[in-house]
ZABA-874213 format. One record per residue: residue number from 1; x, y, z of N, C-alpha, C in turn. Coordinates in steps of 0.02 Angstrom, whole numbers. Example, Ala and Ser with C-alpha at 12.3 -4.5 7.8 and 13.67 -1.06 7.14 Angstrom:
REM residues 2
<1,<660,-284,390>,<615,-225,390>,<660,-165,390>>
<2,<642,-112,354>,<684,-53,357>,<645,2,394>>
REM end
This chain:
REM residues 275
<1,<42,-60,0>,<0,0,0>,<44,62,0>>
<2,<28,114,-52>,<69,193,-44>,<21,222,-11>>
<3,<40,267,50>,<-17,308,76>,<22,387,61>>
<4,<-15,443,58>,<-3,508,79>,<-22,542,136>>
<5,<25,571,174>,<-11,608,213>,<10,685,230>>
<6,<-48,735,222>,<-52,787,207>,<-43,825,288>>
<7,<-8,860,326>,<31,903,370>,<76,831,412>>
<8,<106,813,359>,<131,738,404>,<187,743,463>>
<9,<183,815,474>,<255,831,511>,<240,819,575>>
<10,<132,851,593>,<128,854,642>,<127,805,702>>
<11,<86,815,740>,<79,764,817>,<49,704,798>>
<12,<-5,706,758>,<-53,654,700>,<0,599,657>>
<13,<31,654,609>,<60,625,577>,<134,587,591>>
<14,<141,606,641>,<217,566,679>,<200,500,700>>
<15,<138,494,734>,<100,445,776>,<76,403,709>>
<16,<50,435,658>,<31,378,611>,<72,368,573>>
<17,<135,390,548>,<172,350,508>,<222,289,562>>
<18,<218,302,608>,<266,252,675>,<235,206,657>>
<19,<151,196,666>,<112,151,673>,<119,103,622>>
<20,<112,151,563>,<92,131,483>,<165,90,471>>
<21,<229,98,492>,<280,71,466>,<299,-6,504>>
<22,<247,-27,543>,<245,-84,565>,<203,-146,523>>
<23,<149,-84,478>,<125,-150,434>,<159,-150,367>>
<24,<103,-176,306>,<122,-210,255>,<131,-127,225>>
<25,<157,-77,238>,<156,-29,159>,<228,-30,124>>
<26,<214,-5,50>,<271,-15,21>,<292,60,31>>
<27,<254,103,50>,<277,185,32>,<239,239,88>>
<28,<281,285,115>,<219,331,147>,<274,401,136>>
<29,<222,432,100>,<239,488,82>,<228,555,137>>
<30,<261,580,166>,<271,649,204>,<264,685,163>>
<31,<203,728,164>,<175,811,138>,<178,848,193>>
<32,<209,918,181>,<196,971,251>,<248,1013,213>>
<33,<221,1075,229>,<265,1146,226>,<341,1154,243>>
<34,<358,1155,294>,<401,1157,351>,<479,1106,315>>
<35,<516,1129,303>,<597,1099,280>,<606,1077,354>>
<36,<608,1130,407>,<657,1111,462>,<621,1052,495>>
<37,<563,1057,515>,<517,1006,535>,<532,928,486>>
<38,<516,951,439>,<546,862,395>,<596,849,398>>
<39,<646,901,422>,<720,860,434>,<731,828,515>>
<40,<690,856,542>,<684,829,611>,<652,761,590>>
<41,<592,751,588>,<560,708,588>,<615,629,532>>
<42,<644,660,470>,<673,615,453>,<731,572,478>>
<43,<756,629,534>,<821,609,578>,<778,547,630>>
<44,<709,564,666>,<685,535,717>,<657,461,675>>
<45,<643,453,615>,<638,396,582>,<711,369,564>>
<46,<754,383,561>,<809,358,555>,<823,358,470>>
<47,<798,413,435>,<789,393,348>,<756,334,344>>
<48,<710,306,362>,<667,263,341>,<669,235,262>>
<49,<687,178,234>,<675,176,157>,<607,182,143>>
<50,<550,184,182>,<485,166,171>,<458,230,151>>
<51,<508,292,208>,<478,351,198>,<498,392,131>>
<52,<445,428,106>,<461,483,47>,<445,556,105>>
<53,<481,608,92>,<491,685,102>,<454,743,50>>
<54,<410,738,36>,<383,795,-8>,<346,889,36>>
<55,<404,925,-4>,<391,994,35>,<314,1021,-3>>
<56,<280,1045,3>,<200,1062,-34>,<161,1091,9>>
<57,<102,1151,-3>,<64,1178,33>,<-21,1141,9>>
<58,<-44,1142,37>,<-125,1119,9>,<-157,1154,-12>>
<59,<-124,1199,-13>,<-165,1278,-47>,<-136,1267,-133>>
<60,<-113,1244,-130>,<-65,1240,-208>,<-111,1162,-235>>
<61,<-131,1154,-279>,<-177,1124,-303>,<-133,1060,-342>>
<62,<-112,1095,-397>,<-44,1065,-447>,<21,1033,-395>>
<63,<45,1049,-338>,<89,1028,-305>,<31,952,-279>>
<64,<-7,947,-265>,<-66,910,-237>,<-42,850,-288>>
<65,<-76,853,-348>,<-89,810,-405>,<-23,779,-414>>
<66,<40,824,-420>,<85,775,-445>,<111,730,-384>>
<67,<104,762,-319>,<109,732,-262>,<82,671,-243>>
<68,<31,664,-268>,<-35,617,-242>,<-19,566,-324>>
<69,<45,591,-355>,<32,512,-411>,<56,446,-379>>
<70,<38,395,-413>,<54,324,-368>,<20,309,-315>>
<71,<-32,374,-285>,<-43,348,-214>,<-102,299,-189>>
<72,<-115,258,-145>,<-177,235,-154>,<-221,256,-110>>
<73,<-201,276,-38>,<-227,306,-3>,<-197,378,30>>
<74,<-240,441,37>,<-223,502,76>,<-238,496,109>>
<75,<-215,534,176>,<-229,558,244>,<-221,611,234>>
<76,<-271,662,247>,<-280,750,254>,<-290,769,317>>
<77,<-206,791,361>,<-209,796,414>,<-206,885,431>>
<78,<-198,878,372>,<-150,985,357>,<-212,1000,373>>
<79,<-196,1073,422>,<-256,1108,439>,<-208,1174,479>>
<80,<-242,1229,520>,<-243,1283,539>,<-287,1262,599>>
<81,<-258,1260,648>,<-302,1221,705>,<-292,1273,766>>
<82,<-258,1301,758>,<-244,1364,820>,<-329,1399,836>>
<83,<-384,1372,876>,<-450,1434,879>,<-425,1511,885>>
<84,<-388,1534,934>,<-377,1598,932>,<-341,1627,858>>
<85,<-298,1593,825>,<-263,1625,766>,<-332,1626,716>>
<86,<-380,1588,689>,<-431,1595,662>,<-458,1651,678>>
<87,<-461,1663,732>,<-528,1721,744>,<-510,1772,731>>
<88,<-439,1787,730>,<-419,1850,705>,<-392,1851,634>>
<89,<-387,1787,612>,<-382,1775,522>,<-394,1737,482>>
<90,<-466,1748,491>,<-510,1695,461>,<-498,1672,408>>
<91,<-474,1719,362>,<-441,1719,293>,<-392,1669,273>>
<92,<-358,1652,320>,<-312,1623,314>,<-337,1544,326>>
<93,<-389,1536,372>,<-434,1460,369>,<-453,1458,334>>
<94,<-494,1492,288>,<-520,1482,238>,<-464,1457,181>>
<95,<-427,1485,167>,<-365,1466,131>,<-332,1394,130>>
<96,<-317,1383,195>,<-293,1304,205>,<-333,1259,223>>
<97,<-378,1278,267>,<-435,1215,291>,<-524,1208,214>>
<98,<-538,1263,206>,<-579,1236,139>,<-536,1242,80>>
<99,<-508,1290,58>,<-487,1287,-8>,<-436,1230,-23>>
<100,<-388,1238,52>,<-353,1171,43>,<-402,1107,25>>
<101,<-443,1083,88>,<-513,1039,54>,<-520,1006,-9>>
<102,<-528,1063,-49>,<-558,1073,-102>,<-497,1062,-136>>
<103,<-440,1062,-128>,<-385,1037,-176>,<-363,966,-180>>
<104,<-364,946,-111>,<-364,902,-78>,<-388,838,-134>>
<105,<-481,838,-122>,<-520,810,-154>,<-500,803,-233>>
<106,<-489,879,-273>,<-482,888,-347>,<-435,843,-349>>
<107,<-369,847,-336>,<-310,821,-339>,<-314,751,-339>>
<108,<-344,699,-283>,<-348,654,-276>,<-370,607,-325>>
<109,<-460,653,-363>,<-495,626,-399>,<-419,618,-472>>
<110,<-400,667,-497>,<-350,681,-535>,<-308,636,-560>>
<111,<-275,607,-491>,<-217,573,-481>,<-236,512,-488>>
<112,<-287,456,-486>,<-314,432,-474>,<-314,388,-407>>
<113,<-325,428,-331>,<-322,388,-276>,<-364,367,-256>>
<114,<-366,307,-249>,<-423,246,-200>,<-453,295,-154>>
<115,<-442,294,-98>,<-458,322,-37>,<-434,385,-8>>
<116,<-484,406,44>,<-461,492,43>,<-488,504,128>>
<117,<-451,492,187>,<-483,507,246>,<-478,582,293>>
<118,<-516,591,304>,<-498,683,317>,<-502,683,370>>
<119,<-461,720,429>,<-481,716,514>,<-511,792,521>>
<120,<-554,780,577>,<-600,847,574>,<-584,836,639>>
<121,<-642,890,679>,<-649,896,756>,<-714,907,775>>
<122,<-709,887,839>,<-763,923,869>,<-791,976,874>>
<123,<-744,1029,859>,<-754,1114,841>,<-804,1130,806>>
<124,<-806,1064,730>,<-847,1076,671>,<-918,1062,683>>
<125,<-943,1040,764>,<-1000,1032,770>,<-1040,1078,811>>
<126,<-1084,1109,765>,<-1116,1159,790>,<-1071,1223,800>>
<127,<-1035,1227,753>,<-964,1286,776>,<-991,1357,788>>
<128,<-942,1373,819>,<-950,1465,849>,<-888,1496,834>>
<129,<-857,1455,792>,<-790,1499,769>,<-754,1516,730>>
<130,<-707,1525,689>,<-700,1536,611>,<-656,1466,599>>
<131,<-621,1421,652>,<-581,1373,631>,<-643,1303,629>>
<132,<-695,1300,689>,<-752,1262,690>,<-778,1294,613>>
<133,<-798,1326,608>,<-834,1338,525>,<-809,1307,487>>
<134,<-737,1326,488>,<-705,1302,416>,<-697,1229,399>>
<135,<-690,1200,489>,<-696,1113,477>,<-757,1088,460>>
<136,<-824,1116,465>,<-854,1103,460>,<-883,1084,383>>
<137,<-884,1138,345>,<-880,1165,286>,<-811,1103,254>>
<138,<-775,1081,271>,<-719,1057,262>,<-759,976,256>>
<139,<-786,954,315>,<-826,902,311>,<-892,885,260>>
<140,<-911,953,250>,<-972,928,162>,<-934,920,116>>
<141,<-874,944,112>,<-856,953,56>,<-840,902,23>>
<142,<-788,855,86>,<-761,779,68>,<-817,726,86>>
<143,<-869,745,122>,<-941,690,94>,<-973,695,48>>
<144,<-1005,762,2>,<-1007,778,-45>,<-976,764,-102>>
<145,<-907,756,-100>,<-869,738,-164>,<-862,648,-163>>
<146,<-911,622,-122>,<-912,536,-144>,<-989,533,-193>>
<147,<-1028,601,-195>,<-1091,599,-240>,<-1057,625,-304>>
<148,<-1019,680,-323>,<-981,694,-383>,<-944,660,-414>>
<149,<-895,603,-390>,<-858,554,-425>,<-872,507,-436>>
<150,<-929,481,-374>,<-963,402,-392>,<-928,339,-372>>
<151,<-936,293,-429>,<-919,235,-391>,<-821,234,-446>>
<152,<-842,268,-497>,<-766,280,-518>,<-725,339,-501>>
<153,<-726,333,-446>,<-669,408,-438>,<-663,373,-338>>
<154,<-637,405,-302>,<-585,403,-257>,<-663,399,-192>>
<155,<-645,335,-139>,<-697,355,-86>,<-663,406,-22>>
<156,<-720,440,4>,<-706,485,41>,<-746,481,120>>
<157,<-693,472,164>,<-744,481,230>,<-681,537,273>>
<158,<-748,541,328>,<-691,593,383>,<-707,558,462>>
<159,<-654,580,488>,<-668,575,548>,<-665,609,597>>
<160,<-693,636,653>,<-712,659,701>,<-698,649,776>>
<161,<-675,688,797>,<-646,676,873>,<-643,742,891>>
<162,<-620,710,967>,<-592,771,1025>,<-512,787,1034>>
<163,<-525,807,1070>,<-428,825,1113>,<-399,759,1118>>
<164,<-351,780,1061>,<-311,721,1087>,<-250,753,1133>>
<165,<-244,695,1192>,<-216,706,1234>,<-139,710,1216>>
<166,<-82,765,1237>,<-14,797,1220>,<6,813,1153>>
<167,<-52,833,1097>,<-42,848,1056>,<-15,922,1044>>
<168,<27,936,996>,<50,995,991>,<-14,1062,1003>>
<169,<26,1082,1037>,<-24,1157,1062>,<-79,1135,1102>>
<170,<-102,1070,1152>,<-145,1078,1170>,<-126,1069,1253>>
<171,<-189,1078,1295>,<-175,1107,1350>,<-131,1076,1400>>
<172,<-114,1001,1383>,<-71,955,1436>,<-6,994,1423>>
<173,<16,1003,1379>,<94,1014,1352>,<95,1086,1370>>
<174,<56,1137,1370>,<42,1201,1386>,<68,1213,1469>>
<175,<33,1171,1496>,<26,1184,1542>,<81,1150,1591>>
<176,<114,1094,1576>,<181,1062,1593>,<241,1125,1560>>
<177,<220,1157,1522>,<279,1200,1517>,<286,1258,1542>>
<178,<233,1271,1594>,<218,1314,1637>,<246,1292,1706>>
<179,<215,1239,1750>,<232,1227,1791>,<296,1196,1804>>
<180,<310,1227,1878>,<280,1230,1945>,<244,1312,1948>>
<181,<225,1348,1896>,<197,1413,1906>,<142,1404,1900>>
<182,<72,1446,1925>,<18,1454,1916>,<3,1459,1866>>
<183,<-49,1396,1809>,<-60,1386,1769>,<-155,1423,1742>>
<184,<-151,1462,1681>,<-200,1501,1655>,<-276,1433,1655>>
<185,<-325,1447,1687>,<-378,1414,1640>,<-442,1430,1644>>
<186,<-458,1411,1599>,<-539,1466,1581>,<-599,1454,1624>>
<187,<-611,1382,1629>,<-652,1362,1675>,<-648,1317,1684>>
<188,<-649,1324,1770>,<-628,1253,1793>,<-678,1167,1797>>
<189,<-742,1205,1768>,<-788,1152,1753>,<-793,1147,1693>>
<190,<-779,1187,1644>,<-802,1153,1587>,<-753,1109,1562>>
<191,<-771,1058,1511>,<-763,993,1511>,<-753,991,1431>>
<192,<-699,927,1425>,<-658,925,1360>,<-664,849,1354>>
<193,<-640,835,1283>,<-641,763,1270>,<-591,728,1289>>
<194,<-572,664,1298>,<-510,646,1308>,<-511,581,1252>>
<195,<-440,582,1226>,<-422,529,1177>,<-354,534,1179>>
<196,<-323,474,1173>,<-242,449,1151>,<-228,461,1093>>
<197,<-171,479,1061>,<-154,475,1012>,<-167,418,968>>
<198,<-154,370,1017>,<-138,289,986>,<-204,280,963>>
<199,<-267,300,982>,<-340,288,968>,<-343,318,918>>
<200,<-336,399,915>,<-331,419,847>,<-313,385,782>>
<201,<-246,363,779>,<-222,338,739>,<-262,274,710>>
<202,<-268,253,777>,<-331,186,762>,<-391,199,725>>
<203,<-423,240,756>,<-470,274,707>,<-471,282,650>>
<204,<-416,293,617>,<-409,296,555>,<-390,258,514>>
<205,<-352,187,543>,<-345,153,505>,<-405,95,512>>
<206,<-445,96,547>,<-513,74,543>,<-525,87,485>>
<207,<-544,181,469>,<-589,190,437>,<-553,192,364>>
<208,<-509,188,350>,<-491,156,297>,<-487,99,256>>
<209,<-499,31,312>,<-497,-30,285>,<-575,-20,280>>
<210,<-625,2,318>,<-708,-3,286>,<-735,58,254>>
<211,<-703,125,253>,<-696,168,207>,<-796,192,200>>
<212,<-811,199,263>,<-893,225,263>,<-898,289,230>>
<213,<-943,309,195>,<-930,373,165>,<-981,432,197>>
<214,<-969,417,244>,<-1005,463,307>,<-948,490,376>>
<215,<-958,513,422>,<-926,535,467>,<-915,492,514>>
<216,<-852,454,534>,<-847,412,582>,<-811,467,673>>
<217,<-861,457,697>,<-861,463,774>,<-846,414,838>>
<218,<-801,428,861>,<-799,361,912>,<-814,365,978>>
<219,<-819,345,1033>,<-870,365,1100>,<-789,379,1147>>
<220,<-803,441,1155>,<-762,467,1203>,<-775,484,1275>>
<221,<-733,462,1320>,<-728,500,1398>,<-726,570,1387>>
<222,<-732,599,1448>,<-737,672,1437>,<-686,692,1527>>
<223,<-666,755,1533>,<-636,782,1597>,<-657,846,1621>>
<224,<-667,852,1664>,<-659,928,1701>,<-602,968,1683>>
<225,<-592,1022,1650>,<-524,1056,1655>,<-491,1063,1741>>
<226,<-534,1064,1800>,<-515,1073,1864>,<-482,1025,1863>>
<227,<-515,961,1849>,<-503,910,1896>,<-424,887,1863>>
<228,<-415,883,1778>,<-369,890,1752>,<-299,931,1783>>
<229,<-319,1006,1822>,<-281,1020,1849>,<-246,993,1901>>
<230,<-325,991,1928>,<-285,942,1994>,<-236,878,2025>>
<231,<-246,852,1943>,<-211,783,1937>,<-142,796,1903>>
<232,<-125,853,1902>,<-69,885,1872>,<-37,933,1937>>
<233,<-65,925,1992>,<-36,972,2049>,<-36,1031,2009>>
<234,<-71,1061,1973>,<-61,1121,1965>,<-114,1194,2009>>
<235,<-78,1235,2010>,<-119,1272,2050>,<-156,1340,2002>>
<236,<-209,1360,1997>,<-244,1368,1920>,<-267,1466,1932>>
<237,<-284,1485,1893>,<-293,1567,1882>,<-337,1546,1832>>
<238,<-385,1577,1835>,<-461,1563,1818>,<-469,1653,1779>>
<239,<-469,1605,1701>,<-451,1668,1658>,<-536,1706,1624>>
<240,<-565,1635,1622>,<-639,1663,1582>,<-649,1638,1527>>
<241,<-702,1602,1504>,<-699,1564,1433>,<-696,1628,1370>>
<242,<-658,1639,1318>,<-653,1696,1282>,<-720,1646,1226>>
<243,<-748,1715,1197>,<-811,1725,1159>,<-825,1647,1097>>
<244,<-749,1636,1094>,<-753,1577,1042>,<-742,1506,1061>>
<245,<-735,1495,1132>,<-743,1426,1173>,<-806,1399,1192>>
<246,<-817,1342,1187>,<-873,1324,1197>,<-855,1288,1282>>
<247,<-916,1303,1330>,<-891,1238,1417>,<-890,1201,1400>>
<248,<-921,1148,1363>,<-942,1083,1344>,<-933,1068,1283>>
<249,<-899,1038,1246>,<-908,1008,1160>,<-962,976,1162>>
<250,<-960,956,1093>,<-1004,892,1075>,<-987,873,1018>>
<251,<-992,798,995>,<-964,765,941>,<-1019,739,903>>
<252,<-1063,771,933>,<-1128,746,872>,<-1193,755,926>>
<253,<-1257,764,900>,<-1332,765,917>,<-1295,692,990>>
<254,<-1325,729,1048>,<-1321,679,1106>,<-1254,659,1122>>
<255,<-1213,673,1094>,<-1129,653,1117>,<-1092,749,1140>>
<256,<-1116,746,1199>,<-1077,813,1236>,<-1048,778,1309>>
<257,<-992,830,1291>,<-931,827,1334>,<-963,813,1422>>
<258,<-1005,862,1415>,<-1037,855,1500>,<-1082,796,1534>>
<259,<-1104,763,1456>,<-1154,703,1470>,<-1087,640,1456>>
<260,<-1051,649,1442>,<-1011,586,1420>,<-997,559,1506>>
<261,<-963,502,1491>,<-924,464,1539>,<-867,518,1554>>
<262,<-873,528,1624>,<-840,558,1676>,<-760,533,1689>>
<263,<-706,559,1664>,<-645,536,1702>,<-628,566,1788>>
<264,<-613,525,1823>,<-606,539,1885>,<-521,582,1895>>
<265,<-509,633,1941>,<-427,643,1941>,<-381,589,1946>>
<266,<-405,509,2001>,<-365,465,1991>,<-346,440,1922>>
<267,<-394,437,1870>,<-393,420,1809>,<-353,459,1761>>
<268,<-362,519,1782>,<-317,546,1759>,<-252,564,1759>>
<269,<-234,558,1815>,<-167,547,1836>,<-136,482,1808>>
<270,<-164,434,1794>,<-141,348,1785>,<-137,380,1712>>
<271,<-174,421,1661>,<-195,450,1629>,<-128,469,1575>>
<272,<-104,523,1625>,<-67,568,1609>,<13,520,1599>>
<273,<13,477,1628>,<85,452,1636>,<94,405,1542>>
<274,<30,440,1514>,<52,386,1457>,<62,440,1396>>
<275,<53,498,1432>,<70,542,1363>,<131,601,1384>>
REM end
């Protein structure tokens, strides 16, 4: 199997090509912006023969197509995931998270690739924000384009989740690089998803071997940001949820963060020692 995967530099894509180079593929191609980042990452694979290095933006359409020749399956991990950088440049989500999308898809159909899995978020449900919009919008686009190509052109599903736990920029790693100082948080009850990396990854290679052409969701625990703290000895400054946070997610009609299964601080602590 050749797979692609599109921001492969990141937290996602480190975790799924580790994974991916334990089974049967003949090829996995690294897409992402970033020179210095792919030279890291190629040093931490050791030059892999399995791995290919391709520099490309998703905004670039033609870099897409010749990229995506040979391939049989994509992973579209590239995105603009920062909520606060969105809100102040929306423009710029729009740019990489739909238009990228939308190249994404063209390209694929183009090239001629089998399969096409897109990771979305929880953001994109019911969003209040310009990066939730854009995933959202991001998600018709690649269910939509399995009614335009049909049964001859490339299948398309996405998948859907929460926080994954020590992913770049999110609050575990934030906040370990803060302490032993008084750590910022918005509210100490509202409540976030919790997921492993390793699940992620799983997730996706599920949904590739059955390739549903709908939105795959998987049943997540959920945490207190307090209690999170607390299982981190951290001692907290209670900042205020800003206008584009939601207390509670939700991953679909009846799947919210506050109704989910409850992690306890012991749990979390046993929790924490794995990321």
């Amino acid at each position: 199997m050749s797979i692609l995967i599109t921001g492969g530099t990141g937290s996602f894509g480190r975790a799924f090509v580790k994974q991916a180079l334990k089974g049967d593929v003949e090829r996995i191609c690294v897409f992402s912006r970033g020179e210095h980042a792919q030279a890291q990452m190629r040093a931490e694979f050791n030059d892999n023969e399995h791995l290919r290095w391709l520099i490309g933006d998703v905004r670039d359409r033609d870099r897409l197509r010749r990229a995506f020749e040979g391939i049989e399956v994509v992973i579209h991990a590239a995105a603009l995931k920062r909520i606060e950088v969105g809100q102040y440049n929306p423009d710029e989500m729009v740019k990489t998270n739909i238009i990228g999308a939308i190249n994404v898809i063209e390209a694929a159909a183009l090239a001629g690739v089998k399969k096409v899995v897109a990771l979305s978020s929880d953001k994109a449900y019911q969003p209040i924000s310009p990066y939730g919009q854009s995933k959202a919008l991001a998600e018709s686009l690649f269910l939509n384009a399995n009614n335009i190509y049909g049964e001859h052109g490339p299948q398309f599903s996405v998948t859907r989740y929460g926080n994954v736990a020590g992913s770049a920029g999110s609050v575990i790693p934030k906040w370990r690089s803060i302490l032993p100082d008084i750590v910022p948080i918005t509210a100490p009850d509202a409540t976030r998803f919790w997921m492993f990396m390793s699940e992620a990854v799983d997730l996706v290679f599920n949904t590739i071997e059955k390739m549903p052409e709908t939105i795959v969701i998987p049943q997540l625990p959920a945490f207190r940001l307090g209690d999170l703290a607390e299982a981190m000895n951290a001692k907290m400054k209670v900042t205020g949820l800003p206008k584009w946070e939601k207390k509670h997610e939700s991953l679909d009609e009846g799947l919210s963060s506050n109704k989910a299964r409850r992690m306890s601080v012991e749990e979390l602590k046993e929790a924490l020692e794995l990321v």
